[in-house]
TORPA-13062 format. One line per 4 residues: their letters; for each residue z, x, y of C-alpha. Coordinates in steps of 0.5 Angstrom, whole numbers, plus 500, padded with zeros to 3 digits. Layout:
N
a) Z X Y | ... .
//
This chain:
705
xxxx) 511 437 264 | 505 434 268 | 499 429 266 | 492 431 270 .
xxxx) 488 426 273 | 481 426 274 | 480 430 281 | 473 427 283 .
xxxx) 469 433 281 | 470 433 274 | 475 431 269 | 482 433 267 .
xxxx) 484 432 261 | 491 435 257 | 498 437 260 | 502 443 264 .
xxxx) 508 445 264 | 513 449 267 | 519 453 264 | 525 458 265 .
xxxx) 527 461 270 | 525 461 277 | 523 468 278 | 519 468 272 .
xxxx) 517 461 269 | 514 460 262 | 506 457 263 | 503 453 258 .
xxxx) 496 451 260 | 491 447 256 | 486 443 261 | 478 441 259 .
xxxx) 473 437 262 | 466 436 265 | 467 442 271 | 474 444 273 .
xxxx) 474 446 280 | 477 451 284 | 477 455 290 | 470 456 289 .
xxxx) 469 457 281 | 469 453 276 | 470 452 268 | 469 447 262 .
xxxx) 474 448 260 | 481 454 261 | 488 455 257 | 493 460 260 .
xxxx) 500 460 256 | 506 466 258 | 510 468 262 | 510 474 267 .
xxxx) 516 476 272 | 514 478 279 | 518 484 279 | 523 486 273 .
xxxx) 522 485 266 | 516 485 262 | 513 480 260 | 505 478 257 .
xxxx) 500 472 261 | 494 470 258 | 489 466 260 | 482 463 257 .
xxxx) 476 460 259 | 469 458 257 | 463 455 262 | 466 460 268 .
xxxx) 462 460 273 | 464 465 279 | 458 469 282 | 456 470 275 .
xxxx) 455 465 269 | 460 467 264 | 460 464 257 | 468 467 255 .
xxxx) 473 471 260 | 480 473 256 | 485 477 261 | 491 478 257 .
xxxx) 497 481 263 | 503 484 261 | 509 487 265 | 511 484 271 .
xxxx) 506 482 277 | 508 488 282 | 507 493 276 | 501 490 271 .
xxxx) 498 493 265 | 492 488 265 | 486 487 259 | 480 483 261 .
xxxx) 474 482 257 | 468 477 258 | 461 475 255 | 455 472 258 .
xxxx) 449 471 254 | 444 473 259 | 448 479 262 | 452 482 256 .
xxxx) 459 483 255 | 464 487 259 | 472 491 258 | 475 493 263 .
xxxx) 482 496 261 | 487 499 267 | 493 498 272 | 496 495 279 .
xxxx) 502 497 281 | 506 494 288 | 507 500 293 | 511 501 300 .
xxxx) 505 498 303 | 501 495 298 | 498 497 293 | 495 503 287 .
xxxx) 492 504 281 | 487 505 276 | 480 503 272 | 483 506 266 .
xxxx) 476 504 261 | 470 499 263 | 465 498 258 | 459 494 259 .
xxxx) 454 492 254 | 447 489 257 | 445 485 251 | 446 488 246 .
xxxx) 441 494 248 | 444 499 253 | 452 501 254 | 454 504 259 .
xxxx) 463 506 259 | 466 509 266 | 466 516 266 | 473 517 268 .
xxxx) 478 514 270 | 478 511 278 | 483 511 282 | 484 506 288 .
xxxx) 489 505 294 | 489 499 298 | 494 499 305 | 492 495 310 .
xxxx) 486 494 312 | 485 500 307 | 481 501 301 | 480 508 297 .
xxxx) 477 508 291 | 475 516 288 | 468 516 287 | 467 513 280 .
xxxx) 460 513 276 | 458 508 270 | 454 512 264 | 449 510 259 .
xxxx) 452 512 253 | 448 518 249 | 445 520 257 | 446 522 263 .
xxxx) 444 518 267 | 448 513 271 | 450 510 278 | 457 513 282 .
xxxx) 460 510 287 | 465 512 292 | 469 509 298 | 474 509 303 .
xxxx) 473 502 307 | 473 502 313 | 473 510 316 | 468 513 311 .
xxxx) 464 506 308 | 461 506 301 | 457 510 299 | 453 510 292 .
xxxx) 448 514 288 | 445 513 282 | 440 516 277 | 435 513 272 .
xxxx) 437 505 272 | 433 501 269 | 430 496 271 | 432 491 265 .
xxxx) 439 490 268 | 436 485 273 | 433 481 268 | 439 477 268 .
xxxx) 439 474 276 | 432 473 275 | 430 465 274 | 429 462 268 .
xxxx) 422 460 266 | 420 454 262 | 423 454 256 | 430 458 257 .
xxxx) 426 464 256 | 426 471 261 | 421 475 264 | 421 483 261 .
xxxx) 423 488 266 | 421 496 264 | 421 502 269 | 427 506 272 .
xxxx) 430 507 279 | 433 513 283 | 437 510 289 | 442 514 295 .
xxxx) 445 510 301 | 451 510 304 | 454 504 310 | 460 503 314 .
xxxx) 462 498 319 | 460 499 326 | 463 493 331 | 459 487 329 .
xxxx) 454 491 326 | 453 496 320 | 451 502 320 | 448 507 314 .
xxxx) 442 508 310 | 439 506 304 | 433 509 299 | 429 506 292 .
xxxx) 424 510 288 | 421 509 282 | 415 513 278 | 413 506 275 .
xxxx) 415 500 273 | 413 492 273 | 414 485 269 | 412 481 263 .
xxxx) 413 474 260 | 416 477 254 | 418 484 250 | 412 483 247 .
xxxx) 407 483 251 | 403 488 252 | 401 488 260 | 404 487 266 .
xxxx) 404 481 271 | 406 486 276 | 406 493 274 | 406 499 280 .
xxxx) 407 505 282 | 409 511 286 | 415 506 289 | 418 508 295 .
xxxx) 422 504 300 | 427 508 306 | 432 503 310 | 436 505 316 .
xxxx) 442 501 320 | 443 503 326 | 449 498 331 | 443 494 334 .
xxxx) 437 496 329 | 434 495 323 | 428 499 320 | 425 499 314 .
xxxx) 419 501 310 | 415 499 303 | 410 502 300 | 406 502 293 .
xxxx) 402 502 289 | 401 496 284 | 397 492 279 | 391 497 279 .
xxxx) 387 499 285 | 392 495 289 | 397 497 295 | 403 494 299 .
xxxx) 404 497 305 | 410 493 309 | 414 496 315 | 420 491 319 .
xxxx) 424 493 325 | 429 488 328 | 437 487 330 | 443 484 327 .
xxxx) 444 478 331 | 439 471 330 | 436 473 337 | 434 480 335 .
xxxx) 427 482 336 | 423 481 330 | 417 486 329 | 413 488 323 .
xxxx) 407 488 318 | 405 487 311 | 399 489 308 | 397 487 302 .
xxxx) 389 488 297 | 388 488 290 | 383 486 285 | 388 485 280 .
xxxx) 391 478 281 | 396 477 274 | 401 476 278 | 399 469 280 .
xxxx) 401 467 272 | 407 467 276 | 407 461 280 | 405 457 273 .
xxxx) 405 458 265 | 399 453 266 | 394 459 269 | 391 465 264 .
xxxx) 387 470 266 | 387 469 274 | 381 474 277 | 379 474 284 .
xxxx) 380 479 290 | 386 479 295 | 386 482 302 | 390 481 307 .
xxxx) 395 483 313 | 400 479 316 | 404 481 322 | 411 478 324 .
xxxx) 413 477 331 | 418 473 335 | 426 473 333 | 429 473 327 .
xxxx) 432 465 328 | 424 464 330 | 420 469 327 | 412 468 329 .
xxxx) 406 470 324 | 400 474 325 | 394 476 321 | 391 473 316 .
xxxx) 390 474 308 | 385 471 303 | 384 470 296 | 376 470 294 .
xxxx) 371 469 288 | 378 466 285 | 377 463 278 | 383 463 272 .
xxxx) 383 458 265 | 388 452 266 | 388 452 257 | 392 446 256 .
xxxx) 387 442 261 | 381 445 257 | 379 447 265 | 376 454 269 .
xxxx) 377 454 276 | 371 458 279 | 368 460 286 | 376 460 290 .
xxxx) 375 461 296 | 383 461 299 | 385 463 307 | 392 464 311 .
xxxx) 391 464 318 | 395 465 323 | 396 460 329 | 399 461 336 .
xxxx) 405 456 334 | 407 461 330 | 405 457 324 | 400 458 319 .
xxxx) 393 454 317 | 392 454 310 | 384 453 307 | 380 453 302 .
xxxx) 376 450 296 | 375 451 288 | 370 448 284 | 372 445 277 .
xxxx) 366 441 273 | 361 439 277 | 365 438 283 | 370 442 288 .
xxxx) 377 441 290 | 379 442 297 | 385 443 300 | 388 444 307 .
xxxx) 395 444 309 | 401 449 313 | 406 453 312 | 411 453 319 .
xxxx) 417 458 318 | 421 452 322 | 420 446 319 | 426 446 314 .
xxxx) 424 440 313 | 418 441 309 | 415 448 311 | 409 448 306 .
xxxx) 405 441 306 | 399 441 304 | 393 436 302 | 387 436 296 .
xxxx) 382 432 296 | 375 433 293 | 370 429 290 | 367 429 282 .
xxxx) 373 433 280 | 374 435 273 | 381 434 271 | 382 434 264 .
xxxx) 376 436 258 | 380 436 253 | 378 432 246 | 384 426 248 .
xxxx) 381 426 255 | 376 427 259 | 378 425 266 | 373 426 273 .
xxxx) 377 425 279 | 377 423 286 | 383 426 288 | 386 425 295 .
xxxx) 393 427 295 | 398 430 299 | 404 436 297 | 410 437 301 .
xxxx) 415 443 299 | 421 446 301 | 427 449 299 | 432 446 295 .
xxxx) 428 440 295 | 425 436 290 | 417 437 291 | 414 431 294 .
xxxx) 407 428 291 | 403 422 295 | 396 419 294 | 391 416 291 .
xxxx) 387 419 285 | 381 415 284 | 378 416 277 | 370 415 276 .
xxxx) 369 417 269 | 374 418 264 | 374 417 256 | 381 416 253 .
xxxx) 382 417 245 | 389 414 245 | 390 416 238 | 390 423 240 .
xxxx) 394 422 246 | 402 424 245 | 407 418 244 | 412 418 250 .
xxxx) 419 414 247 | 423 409 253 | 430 409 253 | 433 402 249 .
xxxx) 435 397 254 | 442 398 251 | 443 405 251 | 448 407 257 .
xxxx) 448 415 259 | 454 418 259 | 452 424 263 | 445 423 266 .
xxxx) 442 428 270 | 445 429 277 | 439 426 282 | 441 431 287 .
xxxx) 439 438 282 | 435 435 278 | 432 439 272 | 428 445 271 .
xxxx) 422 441 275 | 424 436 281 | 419 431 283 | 419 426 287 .
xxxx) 412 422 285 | 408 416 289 | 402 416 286 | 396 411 287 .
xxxx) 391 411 281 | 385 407 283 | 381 406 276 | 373 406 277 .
xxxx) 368 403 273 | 365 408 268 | 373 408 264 | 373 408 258 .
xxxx) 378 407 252 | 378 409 245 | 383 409 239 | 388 405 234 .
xxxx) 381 400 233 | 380 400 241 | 373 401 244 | 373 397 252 .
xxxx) 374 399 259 | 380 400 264 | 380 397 271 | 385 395 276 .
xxxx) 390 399 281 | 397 402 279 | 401 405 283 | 407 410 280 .
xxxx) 414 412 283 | 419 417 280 | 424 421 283 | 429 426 279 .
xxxx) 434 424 275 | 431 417 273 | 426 414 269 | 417 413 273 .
xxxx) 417 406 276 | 410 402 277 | 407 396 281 | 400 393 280 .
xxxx) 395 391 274 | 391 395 269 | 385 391 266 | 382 393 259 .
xxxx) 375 389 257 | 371 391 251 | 372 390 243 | 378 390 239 .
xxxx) 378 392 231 | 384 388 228 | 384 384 221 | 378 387 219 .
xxxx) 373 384 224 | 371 386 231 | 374 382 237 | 372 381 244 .
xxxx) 377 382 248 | 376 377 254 | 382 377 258 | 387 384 258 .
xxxx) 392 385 263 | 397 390 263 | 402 387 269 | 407 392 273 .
xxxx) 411 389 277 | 417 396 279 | 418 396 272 | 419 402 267 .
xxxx) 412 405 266 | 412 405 258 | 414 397 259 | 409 393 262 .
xxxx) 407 386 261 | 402 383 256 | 397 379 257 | 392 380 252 .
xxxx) 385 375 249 | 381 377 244 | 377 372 240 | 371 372 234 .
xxxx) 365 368 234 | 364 365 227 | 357 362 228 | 356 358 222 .
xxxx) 363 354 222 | 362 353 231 | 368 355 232 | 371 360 236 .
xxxx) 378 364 233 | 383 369 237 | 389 371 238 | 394 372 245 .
xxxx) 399 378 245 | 404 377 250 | 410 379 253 | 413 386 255 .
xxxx) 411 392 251 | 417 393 248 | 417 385 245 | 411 383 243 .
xxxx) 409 376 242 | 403 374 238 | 400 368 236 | 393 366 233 .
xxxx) 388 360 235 | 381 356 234 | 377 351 238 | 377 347 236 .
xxxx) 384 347 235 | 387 347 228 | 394 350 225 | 396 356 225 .
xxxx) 393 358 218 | 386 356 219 | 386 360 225 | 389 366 221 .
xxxx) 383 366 215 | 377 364 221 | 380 370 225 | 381 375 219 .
xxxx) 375 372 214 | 371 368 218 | 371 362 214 | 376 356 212 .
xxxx) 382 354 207 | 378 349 205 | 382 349 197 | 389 348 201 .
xxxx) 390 341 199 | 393 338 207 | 400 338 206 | 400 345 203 .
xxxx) 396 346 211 | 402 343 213 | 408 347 210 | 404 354 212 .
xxxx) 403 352 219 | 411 350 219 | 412 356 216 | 407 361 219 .
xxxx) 412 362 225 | 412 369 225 | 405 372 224 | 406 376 219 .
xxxx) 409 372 215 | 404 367 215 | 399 372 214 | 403 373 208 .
xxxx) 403 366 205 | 395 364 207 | 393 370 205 | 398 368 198 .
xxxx) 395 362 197 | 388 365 197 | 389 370 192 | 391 365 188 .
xxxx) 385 361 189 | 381 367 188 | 385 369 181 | 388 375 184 .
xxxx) 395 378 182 | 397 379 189 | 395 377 196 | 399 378 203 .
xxxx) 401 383 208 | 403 389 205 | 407 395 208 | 402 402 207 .
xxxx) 405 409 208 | 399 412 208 | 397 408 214 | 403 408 217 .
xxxx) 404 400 218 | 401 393 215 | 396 391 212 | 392 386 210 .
xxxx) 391 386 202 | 389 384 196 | 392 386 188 | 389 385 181 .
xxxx) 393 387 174 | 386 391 171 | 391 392 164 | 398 393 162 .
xxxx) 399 400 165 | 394 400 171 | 394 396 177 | 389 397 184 .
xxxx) 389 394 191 | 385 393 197 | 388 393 204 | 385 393 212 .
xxxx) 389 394 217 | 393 389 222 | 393 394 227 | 387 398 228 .
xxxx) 381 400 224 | 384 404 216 | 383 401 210 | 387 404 204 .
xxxx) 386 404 197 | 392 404 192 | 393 405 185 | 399 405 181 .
xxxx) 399 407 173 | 405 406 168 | 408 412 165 | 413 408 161 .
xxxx) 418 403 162 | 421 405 170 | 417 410 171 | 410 410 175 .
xxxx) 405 414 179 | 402 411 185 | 397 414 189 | 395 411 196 .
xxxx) 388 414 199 | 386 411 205 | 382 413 212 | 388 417 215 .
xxxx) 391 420 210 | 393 421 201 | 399 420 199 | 402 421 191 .
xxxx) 409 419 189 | 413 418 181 | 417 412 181 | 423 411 177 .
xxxx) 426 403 177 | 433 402 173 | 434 395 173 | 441 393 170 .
x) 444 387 168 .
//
């Protein structure tokens, strides 16, 4: 018996151990962790127990795993042997969610030179829709270099329909045929889209081929038609991004040649025509065309889930020369009169005009213009087939661009910005975005939450695949002077430069200052905000420091009352003052009502001040003292469901069964009435309305002795 140690490309955790004879020793496996790697498969977790003897006797192996990746994703695989390894009887059975589940039944036995067998029964489920089971047992050899297999056919249980196989590898090759296969069975190698959800296939295929080796080469043909066929976002919708027709595609494969030819018709009144010629090798000559034209342009939905209803007109037709290490493009294509709706934006991108156009190098240039609100976007850029660095680089830049319209914001932009894409690479985005005209309602704007300081990942995401988006940010926002903020008693302006950085697997830093002027509701009254600086200093972008002045005049008394927020975001300080200077409870009653304490005697001033630490609390107290005075029951910071937060309140005992409050907001502009009436003993209703919401409860209190 052993223990695992981790291996650096995942952790083992459980025992092995070994028993028995030499020739046949008993296996008890039980190992789990983050990625067992092996020979190029992987696990989370696999358990292998029995014993099987390589020769004689008749022994029983089976073996479990969960998270299986080899070539495909599996979600379980049982394999149960039994006899011996030269002489196997073999069950195995395995369930993917994406592609269905599998049973295979069959045998393997040791031969003067090498080995034979058969296929006895393979049923395969494609989730949970459509089964297909072998029609007949398939019998293999292998000797050598050799290998027979008799021609095997999978069927669709309650059809006819089905995929044949037959080979004898290397003298005849392989060669297949199949009759009526549905397009769904590749839905499961298709990518993802946002969500976890996959795109809907429909349609039927009929194809024949036939390949054997030649030399370095192959040699063989191939042949695929389809009536009809295209994809949808789900099973439920009712047309296609891309639908087609009368589907043809012919190849042949000679020792030193390749031809292949497509045609279509697709989406409408739309044609694809495409024809390629070339070699085996990396320096073959590479020659082909790809014509393309249709007004229909649904299947630009599938570069985002942002894009609805994309109209406009393809026409195109490009050329490939070169070789197939360096090929060279040719032609052009161009997309005109382009416009779609962009709905989480509230956007309509109208009068697209997008070329592609061929340039000697072998590139080719990129060019076009939308407009969106009263301005226009333009964007120019590459595409280099030899540049595995960055093949697509491209720059938008525009003037008085309208880049949100919704009712949180409303966003015109000067945009200059540059994107750099390539494959297995994150998407790279650098440049300076120059806002000119904005309006941000900031109580309608999402919350985003920061990670706790104290909170350690104990399976962060890996910054070298990322998640479904890789991104890798240097962004400059330039705020101009016609900015403006609105929400939570805020009604001012935004200026001031930041820049913002992110790369994948890590949280979005920023550097530089955003400063916010304007008015400011809090305690009831209507602030002037004379200093608020927002400072980044490559820290995360949800935690900034503050450094925050607003202050009220009170023209009567001569005196000037604020209040300082300072601090980081995520711990904030907040201290309130006059000039002239007075203590902390005068300050808090000129700035919440304008007037002074003047019935506190000097030593309860004293003793407030002392205890007023904390803000709220010695808002509780003044505000305590005052309703004292006034002949009010209660008076203080209160805490309010209906508005979510503190307020500012007062309380009177109307009669012995009903009582009545008033409260203003510390934090924004709501106000809130609440009233509470004694059934009986322990048990009151309370109802809460204010600006926000409308809140009832029964309550019931049990005091023991």
């Amino acid at each position: 018996m052993s223990d695992l140690l981790p291996d650096g490309a995942g952790t083992l955790r459980g025992t092995l151990a070994l028993r028995g004879a030499r020739n046949a020793p008993d296996v008890d496996a039980d190992l789990s962790g983050s990625g067992l790697r092996w020979s190029g498969y992987r696990a989370d977790a696999l358990h292998v127990q029995g014993r099987l003897p390589w020769r004689a006797g008749n022994g029983a192996l089976t073996l479990e795993a969960r998270g299986v990746e080899a070539g495909l994703a599996l979600d379980a695989l049982r394999v149960d042997a039994r006899g011996a390894v030269e002489r196997l009887q073999l069950e195995a059975s395995a369930r993917s969610e994406g592609l269905g589940t599998l049973a295979l039944r069959g045998s393997a036995n040791r031969a003067a030179a090498g080995w034979q067998g058969e296929v006895e029964g393979l049923r395969l489920a494609i989730r949970q829709k459509q089964a297909w089971r072998l029609e007949a047992p398939a019998r293999f050899t292998q000797s050598g270099s050799r290998f027979t297999l008799t021609r095997s056919c999978l069927v669709a249980e309650g059809g006819s329909d089905g995929l044949c196989v037959a080979a004898d590898w290397p003298r005849e090759g392989v060669s297949v045929d199949g009759r009526g296969l549905p397009l769904s069975l590749l839905a499961p190698y298709l990518p993802e889209r946002e969500g976890g959800r996959r795109w809907a296939l429909h349609g039927t295929v009929d194809l024949e081929g036939q390949l054997r080796p030649a030399g370095n080469a192959w040699q063989g043909h191939f042949t695929l038609d389809s009536a009809e066929g295209g994809m949808r976002n789900s099973e439920r919708s009712r047309r296609d991004v891309i639908g087609y027709r009368d589907l043809h595609l012919q190849a042949q494969f000679a020792r030193n040649r390749i031809n292949a030819t497509l045609g279509a018709h697709f989406n409408g009144d739309g044609r694809i025509d495409a024809r390629i010629a070339t070699g085996w090798d990396a320096y073959s000559p590479l020659d082909g065309e790809i014509a393309a034209n249709t007004g229909d342009l649904t299947w630009v939905e599938l570069f985002s889930p942002d894009i609805v209803e994309p109209g406009g007109r393809l026409d195109g037709r490009i050329t490939l020369g070169g070789t197939r290490s360096q090929p060279l493009l040719g032609g052009h294509a161009r997309v005109t009169d382009f416009s779609t709706e962009l709905p989480s934006l509230a956007l309509l991108l109208e009068e697209g005009d997008i070329a592609l156009e061929a340039q000697p190098d072998g590139s080719g240039r990129i060019t076009g213009v939308v407009r969106s609100g009263e301005g226009h976007l333009w964007v120019n850029g590459s595409l280099d087939w030899h540049g595995e660095d960055t093949p697509l680089v491209l720059r938008l830049h525009g003037q008085d661009v309208l880049l949100s319209d919704t009712r949180d914001l409303h966003l015109v932009a000067n945009p200059d910005v540059t994107v750099r894409y390539a494959a297995r690479a994150p998407l790279q985005v650098a440049g300076t975005v120059t806002v000119t005209r904005a309006m941000m309602d900031l109580e309608r704007l999402d919350q985003g939450v920061s990670t706790s300081p104290d909170v350690v990942v104990l399976d962060p995401v890996d910054p070298q695949r990322g998640g479904p988006t890789r991104l890798m940010l240097d962004l400059t926002l330039a705020m101009g002077d016609d900015v403006r903020l609105r929400g939570f008693g805020l009604d001012g302006t935004l200026g001031g430069q930041l820049r913002v950085r992110a790369t994948p697997g890590r949280e979005m830093l920023a550097q530089g200052r955003l400063e916010v002027g304007g008015k400011y509701r809090a305690y009831g009254q209507e602030l002037r905000i004379e200093r608020g600086n927002l400072v980044f200093n490559n820290q995360p972008v949800s935690d900034p420091l503050l450094d925050i002045r607003a202050t009220r005049r009170i023209e009567a008394e001569g005196i000037t009352a604020g209040i300082d927020v300072t601090g980081r975001a995520s711990s904030l300080t907040a201290t309130v003052w006059t000039d002239p200077a007075s203590d902390s409870s005068q300050a808090l009653a000129y700035l919440a009502l304008g007037r002074p304490v003047s019935n506190l005697s000097a030593e309860q001033g004293r003793e407030l001040d002392a205890a007023a630490a904390a803000l709220a609390a010695g808002g509780s107290m003044l505000a305590g003292q005052l309703g004292s005075s006034l002949g009010l029951d209660d008076a203080g910071v209160m805490h309010s469901r209906a508005l979510g937060g503190s307020v500012l309140g007062i309380g009177k005992q109307i009669s012995p069964r009903l009582y009545v409050s008033f409260g203003v907001s510390l934090l924004g502009t709501g106000q809130v009435i609440a009233l509470k009436y004694l059934l009986r003993k322990g048990f009151d209703v309370e109802i809460e309305t204010s600006t926000l919401e409308s809140r009832g409860s029964i309550n019931w209190r049990h005091e023991s002795d």
